[in-house]
C-alpha positions as CSV (number, residue, x, y, z in Angstrom):
1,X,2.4,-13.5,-23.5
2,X,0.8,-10.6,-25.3
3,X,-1.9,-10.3,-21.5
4,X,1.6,-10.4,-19.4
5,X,3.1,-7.3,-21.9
6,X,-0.3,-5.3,-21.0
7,X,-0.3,-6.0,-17.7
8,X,3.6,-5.4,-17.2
9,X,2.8,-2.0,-19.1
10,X,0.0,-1.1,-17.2
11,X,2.3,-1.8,-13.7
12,X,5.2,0.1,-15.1
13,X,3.2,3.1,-15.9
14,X,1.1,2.9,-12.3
15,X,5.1,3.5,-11.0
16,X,5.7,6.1,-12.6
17,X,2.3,8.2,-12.4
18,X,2.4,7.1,-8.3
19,X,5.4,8.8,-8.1
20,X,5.0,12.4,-9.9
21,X,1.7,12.3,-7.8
22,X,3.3,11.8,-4.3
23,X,6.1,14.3,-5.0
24,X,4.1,17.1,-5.6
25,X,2.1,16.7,-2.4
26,X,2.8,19.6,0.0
27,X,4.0,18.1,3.5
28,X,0.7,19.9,5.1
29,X,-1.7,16.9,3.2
30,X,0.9,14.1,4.1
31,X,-1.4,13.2,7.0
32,X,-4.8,13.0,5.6
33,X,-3.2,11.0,2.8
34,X,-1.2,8.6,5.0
35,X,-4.5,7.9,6.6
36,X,-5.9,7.0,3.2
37,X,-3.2,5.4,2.2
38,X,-4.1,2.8,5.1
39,X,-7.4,2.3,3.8
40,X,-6.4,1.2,0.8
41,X,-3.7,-1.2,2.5
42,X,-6.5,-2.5,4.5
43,X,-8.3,-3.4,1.3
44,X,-5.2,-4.5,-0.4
45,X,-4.5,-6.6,2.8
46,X,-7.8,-8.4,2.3
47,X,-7.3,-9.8,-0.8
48,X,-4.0,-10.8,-0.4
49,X,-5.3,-12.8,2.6
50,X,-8.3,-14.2,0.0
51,X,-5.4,-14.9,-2.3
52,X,-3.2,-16.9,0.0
53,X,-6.5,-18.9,0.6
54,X,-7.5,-19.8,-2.3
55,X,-4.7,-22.3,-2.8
56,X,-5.0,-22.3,-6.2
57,X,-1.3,-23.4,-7.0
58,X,2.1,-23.0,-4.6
59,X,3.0,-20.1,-6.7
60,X,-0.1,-18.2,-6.0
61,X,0.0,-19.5,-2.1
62,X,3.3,-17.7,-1.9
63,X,2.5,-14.4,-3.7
64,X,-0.3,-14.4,-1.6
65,X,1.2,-14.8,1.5
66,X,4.0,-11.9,0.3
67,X,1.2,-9.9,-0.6
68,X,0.0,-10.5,3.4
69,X,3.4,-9.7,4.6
70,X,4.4,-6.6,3.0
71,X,0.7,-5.1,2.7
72,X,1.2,-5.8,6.7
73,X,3.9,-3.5,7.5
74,X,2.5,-1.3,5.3
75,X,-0.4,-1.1,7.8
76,X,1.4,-0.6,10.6
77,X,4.1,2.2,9.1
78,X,1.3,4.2,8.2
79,X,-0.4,4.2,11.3
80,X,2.9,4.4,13.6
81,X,3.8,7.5,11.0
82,X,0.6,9.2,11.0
83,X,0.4,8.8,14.8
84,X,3.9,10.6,15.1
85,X,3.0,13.0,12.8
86,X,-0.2,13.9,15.2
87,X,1.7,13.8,17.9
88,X,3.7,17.1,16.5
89,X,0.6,19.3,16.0
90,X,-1.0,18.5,20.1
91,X,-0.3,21.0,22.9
92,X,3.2,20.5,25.3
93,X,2.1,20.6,28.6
């Protein structure tokens, strides 16, 4: 119980340091970190999918597969928003 506390802690204080870090980005880097931001999703996607196949126990099948789902569409929403983003800044003809 005592390793589920530290880890909850740990979680609860990523939240809150993730957020007072994104809101004091100016919207000129939100491109350049979008596209990191899909790197590390890419990696995150990767062990989720090594986590779903593990098959350890159901439980960890279906956080795994979660973990493969919503890692997913945060792929592709980065890439669809970065690509509008780019869009904005190339010449009208």
């Amino acid at each position: 119980m005592e390793s589920f506390a530290f880890v909850l802690t740990i979680f609860v204080l990523a939240i809150f340091v993730g957020f007072e870090v994104i809101t004091k980005v100016p919207g000129t880097l939100h491109t350049p970190l979008m596209s990191g931001s899909n790197a590390i999703s890419g990696i995150t996607l990767i062990g989720a999918i090594i986590s779903a196949g593990t098959q350890h126990t159901t439980l960890t099948t279906v956080l795994g597969l979660s973990a493969v789902i919503f890692a997913t569409i945060n792929v592709v929403g980065g890439f669809l928003v970065t690509h509008r983003m780019l869009k904005m800044f190339q010449r009208r003809d």
